[in-house]
C-alpha positions as CSV (number, residue, x, y, z in Angstrom):
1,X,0.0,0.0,0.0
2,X,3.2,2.4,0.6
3,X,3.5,2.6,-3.5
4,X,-0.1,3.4,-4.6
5,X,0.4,6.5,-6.1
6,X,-3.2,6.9,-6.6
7,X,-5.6,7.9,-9.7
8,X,-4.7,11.4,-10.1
9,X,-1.2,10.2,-11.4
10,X,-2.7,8.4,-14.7
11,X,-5.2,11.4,-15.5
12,X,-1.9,13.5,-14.9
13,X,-0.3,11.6,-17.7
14,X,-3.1,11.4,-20.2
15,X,-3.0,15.4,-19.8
16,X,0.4,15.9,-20.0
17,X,0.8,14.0,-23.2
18,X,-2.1,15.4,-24.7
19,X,-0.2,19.1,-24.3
20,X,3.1,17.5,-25.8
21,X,1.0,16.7,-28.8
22,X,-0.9,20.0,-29.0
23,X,2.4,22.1,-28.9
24,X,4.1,19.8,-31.4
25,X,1.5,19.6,-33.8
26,X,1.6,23.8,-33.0
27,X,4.4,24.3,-33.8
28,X,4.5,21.8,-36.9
29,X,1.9,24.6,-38.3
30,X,4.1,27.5,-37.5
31,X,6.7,26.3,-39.0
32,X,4.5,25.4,-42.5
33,X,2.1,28.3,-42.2
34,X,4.8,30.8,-44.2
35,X,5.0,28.7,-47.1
36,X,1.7,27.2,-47.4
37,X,0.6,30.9,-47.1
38,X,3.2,32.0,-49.9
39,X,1.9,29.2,-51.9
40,X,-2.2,30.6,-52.0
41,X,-0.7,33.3,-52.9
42,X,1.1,32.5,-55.6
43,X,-2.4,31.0,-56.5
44,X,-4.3,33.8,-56.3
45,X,-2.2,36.4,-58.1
46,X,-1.4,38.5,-55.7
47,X,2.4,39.8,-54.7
């Protein structure tokens, strides 16, 4: 009983890999968003 840890501890987890994923799948975007924004514009015309 001295190493339960409790239920707080896997909730804990889920959350913090959830924000690992949100900030690299952030900062995946930031990193594309200059040329995917070029490209629509190169689509559209405009300079």
């Amino acid at each position: 009983m001295l190493l339960y840890i409790g239920p707080g501890v896997g909730v804990a987890t889920i959350v913090i890999v959830g924000i690992v994923l949100l900030i690299v799948l952030a900062s995946i975007l930031v990193v594309l968003w200059r040329p995917i924004k070029r490209m629509i514009s190169r689509f559209k015309g405009d300079k």
